[in-house]
N, C-alpha and C positions, 0 to 999 in steps of 0.2 A: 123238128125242134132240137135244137140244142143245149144239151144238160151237161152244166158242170156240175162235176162230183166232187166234191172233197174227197180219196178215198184214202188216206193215211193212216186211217185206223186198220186198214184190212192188213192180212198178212197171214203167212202157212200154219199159223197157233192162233188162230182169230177165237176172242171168245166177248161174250156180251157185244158191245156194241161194234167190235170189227166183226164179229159173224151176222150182226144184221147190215151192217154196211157193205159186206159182199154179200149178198143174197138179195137187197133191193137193188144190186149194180145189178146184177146178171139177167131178174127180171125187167128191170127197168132198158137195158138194153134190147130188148124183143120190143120194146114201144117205142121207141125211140128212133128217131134218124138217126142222131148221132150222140152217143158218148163221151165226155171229154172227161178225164180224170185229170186231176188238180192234184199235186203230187209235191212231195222235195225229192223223191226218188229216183233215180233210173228211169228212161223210158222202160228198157227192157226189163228192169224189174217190177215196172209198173203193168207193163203186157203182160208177164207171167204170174203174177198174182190177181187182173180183170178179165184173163182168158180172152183178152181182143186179139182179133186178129192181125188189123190196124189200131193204130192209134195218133189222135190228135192232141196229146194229153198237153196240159201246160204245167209250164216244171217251175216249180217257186223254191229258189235257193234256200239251203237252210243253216246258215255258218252258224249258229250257234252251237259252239262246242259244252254246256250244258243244260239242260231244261231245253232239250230241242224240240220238241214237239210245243210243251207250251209258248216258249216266244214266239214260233213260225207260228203260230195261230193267232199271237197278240197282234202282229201287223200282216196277215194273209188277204183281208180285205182289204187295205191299202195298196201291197202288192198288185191285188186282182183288181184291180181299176184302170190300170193299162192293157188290161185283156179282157173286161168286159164285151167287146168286138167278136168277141169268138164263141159267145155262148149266150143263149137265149133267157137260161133261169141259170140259178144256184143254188145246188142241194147241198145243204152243210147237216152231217149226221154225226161227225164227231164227237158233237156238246164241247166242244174245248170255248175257251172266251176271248173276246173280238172287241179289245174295249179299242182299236183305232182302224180308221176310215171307216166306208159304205158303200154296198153295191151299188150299182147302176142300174141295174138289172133286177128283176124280183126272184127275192132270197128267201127260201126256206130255211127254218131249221128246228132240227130234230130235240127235244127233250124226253131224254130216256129215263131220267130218273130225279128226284131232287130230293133225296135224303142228305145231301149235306144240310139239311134246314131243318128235318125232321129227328135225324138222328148224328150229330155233327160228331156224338163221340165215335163214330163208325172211319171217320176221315180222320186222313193225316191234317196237322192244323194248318198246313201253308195255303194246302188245295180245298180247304173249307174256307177259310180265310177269305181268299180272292175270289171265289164264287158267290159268297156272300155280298161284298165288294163289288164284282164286276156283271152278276150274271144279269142283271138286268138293264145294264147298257147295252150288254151283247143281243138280248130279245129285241130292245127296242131296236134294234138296225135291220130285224127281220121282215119280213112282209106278211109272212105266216106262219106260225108254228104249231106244229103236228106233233101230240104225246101219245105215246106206245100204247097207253092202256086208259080207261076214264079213270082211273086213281089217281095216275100221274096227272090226266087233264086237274082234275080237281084241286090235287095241290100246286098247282101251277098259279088257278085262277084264284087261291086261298093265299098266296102271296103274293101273285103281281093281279088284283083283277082288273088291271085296266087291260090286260091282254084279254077278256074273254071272245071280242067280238072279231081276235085274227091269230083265234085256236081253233083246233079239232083234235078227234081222237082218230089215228090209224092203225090198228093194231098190227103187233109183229105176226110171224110165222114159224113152223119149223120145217125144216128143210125135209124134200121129199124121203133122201134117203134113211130116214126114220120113220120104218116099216116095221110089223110083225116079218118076223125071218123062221123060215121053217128050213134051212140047209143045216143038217149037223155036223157035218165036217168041216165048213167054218166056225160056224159056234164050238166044237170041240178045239181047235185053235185057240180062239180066243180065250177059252179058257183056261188052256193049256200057259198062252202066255203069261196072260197075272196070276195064275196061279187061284185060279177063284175056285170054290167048295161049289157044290151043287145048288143050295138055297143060301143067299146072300144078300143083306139090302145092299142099296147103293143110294150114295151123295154124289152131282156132280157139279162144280162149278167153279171158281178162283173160290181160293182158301185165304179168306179174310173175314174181321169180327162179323161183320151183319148179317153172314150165310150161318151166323148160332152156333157151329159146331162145338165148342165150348161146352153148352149146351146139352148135345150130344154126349160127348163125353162124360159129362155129368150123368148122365141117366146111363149108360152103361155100366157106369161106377158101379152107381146107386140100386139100380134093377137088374142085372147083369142075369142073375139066375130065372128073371120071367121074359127075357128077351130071348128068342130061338138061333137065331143065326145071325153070324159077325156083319158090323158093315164096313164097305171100300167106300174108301174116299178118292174120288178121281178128281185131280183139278191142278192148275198151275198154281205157283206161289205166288201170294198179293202181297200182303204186307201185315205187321204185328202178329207172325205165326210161332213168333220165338214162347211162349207162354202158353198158346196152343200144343206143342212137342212136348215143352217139360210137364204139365200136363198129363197128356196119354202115357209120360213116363212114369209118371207119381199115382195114376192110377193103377197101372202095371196091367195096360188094356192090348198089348201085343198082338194077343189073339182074338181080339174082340173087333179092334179097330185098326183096318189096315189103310195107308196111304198108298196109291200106286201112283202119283204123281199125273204127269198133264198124259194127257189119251190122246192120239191123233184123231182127225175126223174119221179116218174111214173103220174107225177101231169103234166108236161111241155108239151106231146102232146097233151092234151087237152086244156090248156092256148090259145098254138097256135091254134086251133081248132075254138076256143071260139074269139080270136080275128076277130075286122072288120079289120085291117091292121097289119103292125109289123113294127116298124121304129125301125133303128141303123144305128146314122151318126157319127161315131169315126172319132176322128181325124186319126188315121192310125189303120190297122189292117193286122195280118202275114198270116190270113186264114179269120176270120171272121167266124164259126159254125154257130152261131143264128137263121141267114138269109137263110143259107141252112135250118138249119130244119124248119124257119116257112115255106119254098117251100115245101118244100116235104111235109108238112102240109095239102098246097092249102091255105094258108093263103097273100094276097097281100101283098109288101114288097116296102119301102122306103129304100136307103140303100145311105152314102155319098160317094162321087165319090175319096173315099181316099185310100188309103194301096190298100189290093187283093179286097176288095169289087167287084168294077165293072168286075173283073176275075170272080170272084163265082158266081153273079148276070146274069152277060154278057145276057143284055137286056133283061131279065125276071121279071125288077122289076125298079121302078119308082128312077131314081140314080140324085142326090142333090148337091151342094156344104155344105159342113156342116160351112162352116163362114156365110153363106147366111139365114140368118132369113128369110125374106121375100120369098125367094124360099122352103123355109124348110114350111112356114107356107102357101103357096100354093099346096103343094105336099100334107100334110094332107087335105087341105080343099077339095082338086079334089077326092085321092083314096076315102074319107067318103062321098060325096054326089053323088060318080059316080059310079053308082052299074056295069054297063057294062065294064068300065074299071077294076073292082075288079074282076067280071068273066075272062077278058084277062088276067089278072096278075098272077090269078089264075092258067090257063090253062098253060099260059108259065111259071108261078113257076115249077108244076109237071114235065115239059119236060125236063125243065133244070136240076131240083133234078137226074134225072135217070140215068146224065152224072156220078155223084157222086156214091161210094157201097162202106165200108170195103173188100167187098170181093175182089172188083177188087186191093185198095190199098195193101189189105195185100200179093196178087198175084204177086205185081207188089215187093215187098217186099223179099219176096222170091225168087224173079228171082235175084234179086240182091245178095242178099244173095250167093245162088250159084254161081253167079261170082266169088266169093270172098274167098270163105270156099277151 
């Protein structure tokens, strides 16, 4: 079988949906005859970010000199209609919108999240706007559409439900290399590098409104003296952080709350590692990755009782109201002074992680696929 990939969201900073779009490419290649990555890229920068050895990739120009990613995706089906010849199905995971042409072929595509609908003050207005606008022309040209978690399915079919009957749910994964690590002289590294204290929470994720930090902040202020130990913020910058900063500066939370900016991969299982707990209370979320990998870590986990959170969690992990200060700053002060609830948290992180594999996703992927082809 031959599968195009849209892969233009992956890339060597992959987070949200370029790190599940490279990690169903990688397994999806083990099934697969052939791989075709569907690119504006380089070949060769297309082979060194899909780890192919070969490649058959088709390369769709992308002269747009601003907004390039979303106009290449306004007419990429169009494009891909003179190369339908060369690929069996179409896996489209980027969630970007397709309001011109139609495959030829049967098209997947991915919906990772749909809080532009739920919580529109979280987006910028151009990119709520035209999702509002466009995103359900772009489903309809689908053949099938698979949502990360039954949250996401659910509000999918709570706004479009004529889609219910060519949905599913496939849930994501976290990638293997988020393991319990028992070497201390890398862990001593790594802590050496950020500069981390012995017991520390941790945030990990793009630093924008709907990950709460704000929030965060807020209960720092406010509880600062029933809270044990500072937390890091690891994540790249998103958008509307300028309010965020002044902020942390107006509370004068230096030492409370540190940013150490975007983490590389091979730096992130040992953060988790290294942490005493892991909190992330978003206001909504279409999967939530984080909290899975700091489980399958063995790292204890706070998570808010909003979006799929408590799906992925599902009582493996200490779950919040994220409007609730005062419960948000009781959850930290219990997991840090309660070492025997960190061991249970613990032990039910790992069990719950094992429900979660690419392998099984990309399996379950496949099976689909052959329905279809």
């Amino acid at each position: 079988m031959r599968i195009g990939f849209i892969t233009d969201s992956i890339s060597h900073q992959s987070a949200g949906v370029g790190r599940y779009a490279a990690n169903v490419f990688h397994h999806l290649s083990r099934w697969s005859e052939l791989m075709v990555p569907i690119d504006w890229r380089n070949p060769a920068a297309i082979k060194s970010l899909t780890n192919l050895e070969s490649s058959d990739a088709i390369s769709i120009p992308n002269p747009w000199p601003i907004g390039k990613k979303l106009f290449w995706h306004f007419f990429l089906l169009s494009a891909l209609e003179r190369h339908t010849k060369k690929i069996d199905i179409l896996f489209n995971c980027s969630q970007f919108l397709h309001p011109i042409g139609k495959m030829n072929c049967p098209h997947i595509y991915i919906v990772h999240d749909l809080s532009y609908f739920s919580y529109p003050e979280y987006h910028k207005k151009g990119k709520k706007t035209l999702f509002r606008l466009l995103l359900k022309n772009t489903l309809s040209k689908a053949d099938h559409i698979v949502c990360v978690s039954h949250y996401t399915h659910k509000r999918l079919i709570h706004y479009y439900p004529e889609m219910v009957h060519q949905s599913s749910v496939i849930h994501e994964a976290a990638d293997k290399r988020f393991r319990p690590i028992a070497n201390t002289d890398i862990l001593r590294q790594i802590r050496i590098k950020y500069g981390l204290p012995k017991m520390f929470y941790l945030f990990v994720g793009t630093i924008e409104p709907r990950k709460n930090l704000t929030q965060l902040l807020k209960v720092y202020h406010q509880y600062k003296k029933n809270i044990p130990y500072p937390l890091y913020v690891a994540g790249g910058t998103g958008w509307h952080i300028e309010s965020l900063h002044k902020l942390h500066r107006n509370f004068d939370l230096k030492n409370d709350v540190k940013f150490i900016g975007y983490v590389p991969d091979e730096d992130l299982p040992l953060l988790y590692n290294l942490a005493t707990a892991f909190i992330y209370i978003s206001k909504d979320e279409g999967f939530g990755l984080p909290p899975l990998e700091a489980m399958q870590c063995g790292t204890p986990v706070i998570v808010s009782d909003a979006g799929s959170l408590p799906e992925i969690a599902h009582k493996a992990a200490i779950v919040v109201n994220p409007n609730d200060q005062n419960a948000i700053a009781r959850a930290l002060q219990k997991i840090g002074e309660d070492k025997q609830l960190r061991i249970c948290l613990r032990d039910k992180g790992l069990e719950r992680a094992k429900e979660f594999s690419w392998e099984k996703s990309a399996s379950e992927l496949m099976s689909l696929f052959k329905t279809m082809v």
